[in-house]
C-alpha angles and dihedrals in degrees: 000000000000111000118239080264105055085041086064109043087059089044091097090059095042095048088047093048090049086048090051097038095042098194128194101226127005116211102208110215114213137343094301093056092040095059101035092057096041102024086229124136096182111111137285099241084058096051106051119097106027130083123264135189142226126172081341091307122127110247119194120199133222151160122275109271083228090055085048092060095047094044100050091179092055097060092093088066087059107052094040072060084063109048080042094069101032081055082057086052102053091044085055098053092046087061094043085051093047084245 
């Protein structure tokens, strides 16, 4: 796990690839995603399920893919992670498309 520190030494290159790529929606994997992007250190359980933001773009939070692997029953949450923020996609095509 990067420290705060190291989060923040590689923030510049992330920032500049958001501003180039210009997506639609982030989906922020694991606690050091989740509070650089939000800037947000309440947990994740906390966190998960609702919409976040970061520069005006939806940010949806979730747990790390390796914590994933080592905590098998968590992996529903995952994946409900995951329909959550398909669900924000969709919404969010609907409105681009005046639906």
């Amino acid at each position: 796990t990067p420290t705060l520190d190291e989060a923040a030494a590689c923030a510049p290159f992330l920032d500049r690839q958001i501003d180039l790529i210009q997506p639609s929606l982030i989906v922020a994997l694991g606690k050091t995603a989740v509070i650089r992007l939000t800037g947000s250190d309440a947990s994740m359980a906390s966190m998960r399920g609702s919409m976040h933001r970061y520069r005006d773009i939806p940010v949806v939070a979730t747990y790390h893919p390796a914590y994933l692997l080592r905590s098998l029953p968590e992996k529903l949450k995952g994946w409900e992670d995951m329909l959550f923020a398909r669900r924000q996609m969709e919404r969010l095509a609907a409105l681009q498309n005046g639906k």
